[in-house]
N, C-alpha and C positions, 0 to 999 in steps of 0.2 A: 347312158348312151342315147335313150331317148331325147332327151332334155337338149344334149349337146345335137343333135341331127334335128330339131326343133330351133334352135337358133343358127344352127347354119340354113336353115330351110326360112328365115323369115331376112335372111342378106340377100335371098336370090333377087335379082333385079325386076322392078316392077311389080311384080307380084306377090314377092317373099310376105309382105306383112299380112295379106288378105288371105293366101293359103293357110297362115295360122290362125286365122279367126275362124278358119271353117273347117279344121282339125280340132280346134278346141271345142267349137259348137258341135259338131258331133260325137266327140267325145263326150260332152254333156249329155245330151240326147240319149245317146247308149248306156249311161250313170243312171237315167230318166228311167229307161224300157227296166234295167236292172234293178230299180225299186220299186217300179211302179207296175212292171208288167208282168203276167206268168205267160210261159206257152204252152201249149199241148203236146208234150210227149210222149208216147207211148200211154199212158194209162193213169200219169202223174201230171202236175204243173209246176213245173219250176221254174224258176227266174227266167226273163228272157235273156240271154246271155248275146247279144249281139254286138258283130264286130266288120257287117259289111250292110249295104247299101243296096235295096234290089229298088229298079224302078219297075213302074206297071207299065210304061213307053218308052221308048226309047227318048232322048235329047234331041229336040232340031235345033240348033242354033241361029235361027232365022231372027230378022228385027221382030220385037226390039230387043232378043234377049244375044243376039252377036256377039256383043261386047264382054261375055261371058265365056265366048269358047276357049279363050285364051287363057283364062283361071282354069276351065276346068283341064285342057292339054296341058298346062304346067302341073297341076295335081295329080296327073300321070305323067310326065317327063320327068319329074323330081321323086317318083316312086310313092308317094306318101298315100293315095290310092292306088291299090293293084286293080287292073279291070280285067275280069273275067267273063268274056261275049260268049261261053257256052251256055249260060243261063233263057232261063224262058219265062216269060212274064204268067200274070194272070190270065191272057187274053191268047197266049199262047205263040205270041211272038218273040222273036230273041231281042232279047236287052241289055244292057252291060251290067254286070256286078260289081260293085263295087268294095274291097276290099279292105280295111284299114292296114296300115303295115305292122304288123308283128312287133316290132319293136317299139313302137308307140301305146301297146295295150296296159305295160306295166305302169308309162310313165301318165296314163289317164287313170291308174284302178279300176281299168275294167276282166275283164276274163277271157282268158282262150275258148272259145266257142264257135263251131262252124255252123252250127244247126240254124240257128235265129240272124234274121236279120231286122233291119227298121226300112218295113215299105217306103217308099214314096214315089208320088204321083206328080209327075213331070216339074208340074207349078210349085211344088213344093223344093223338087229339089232344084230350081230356078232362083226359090228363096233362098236355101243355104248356100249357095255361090254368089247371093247379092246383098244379101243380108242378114249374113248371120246369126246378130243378134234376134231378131225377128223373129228366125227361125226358130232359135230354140225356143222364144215365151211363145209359139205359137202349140209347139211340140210338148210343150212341158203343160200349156193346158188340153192338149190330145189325152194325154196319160193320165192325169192326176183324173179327169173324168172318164176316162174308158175302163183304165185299171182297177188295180187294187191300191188299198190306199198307203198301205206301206211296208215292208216287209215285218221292221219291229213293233206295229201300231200294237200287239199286246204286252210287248214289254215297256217299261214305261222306265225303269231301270238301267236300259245300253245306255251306256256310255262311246260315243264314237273317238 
């Protein structure tokens, strides 16, 4: 069901193919935090399990980044982000959350998890709505040097 709501979602007009580029790069990203990252739970660290989007600013869509509001109100018109504006940043202001859709978590392999999400700071999520790909090698060298280096880096034996 995912798969099939992923190619109906890349027909939608004008912006169907760009909304799946930044579905798919986040979904990478959150693949990323899940091998690469633990979080602090309670008294353990386990995977980060993330499946939304917190900013530390809110979005202006002011020049030169305008041209972008339009991807991101279709990525909420089409449902594929839920946005949740009860949230509150670092800095203690309210910001939007953003949520992936449920239905898309199988079809990337990532996990049901409310707890963790993947910060980002304005500019960055300015990248993932303009470019994608960017995004993630920018994201993937975030993790690979902040993180941990792998979840099976002692087994040498997985087979995936």
């Amino acid at each position: 069901m995912g798969n099939d709501f992923l190619v109906r979602i890349e027909a939608a007009p004008e912006t169907g193919p760009k909304m799946r580029e930044i579905v798919e790069a986040f979904a990478k990203v959150s693949s990323l935090a899940l091998i690469h990252a633990n979080s602090k739970y309670l008294n353990s660290y386990p995977p980060k399990l993330a499946t939304k989007i917190e900013l530390v600013q809110s979005p202006k869509f002011e020049p030169p980044y305008d041209t972008l509001r339009q991807i991101y109100d279709d990525l909420i018109r089409y449902s594929i982000f839920l946005r949740d504006i009860r949230g509150k940043s670092i800095k203690g202001a309210v910001v939007p959350r953003l949520f992936l859709r449920r239905l898309l978590i199988p079809t990337f392999y990532l996990t049901f998890g409310k707890r963790d999400n993947i910060m980002l700071e304005v500019a960055d999520f300015y990248s993932l709505l303009s470019d994608p790909g960017e995004f993630v090698k920018k994201m993937q060298h975030r993790f690979k040097t902040e993180g941990q280096e792998s979840l099976f880096k002692d087994s040498e034996d997985v087979k995936l």
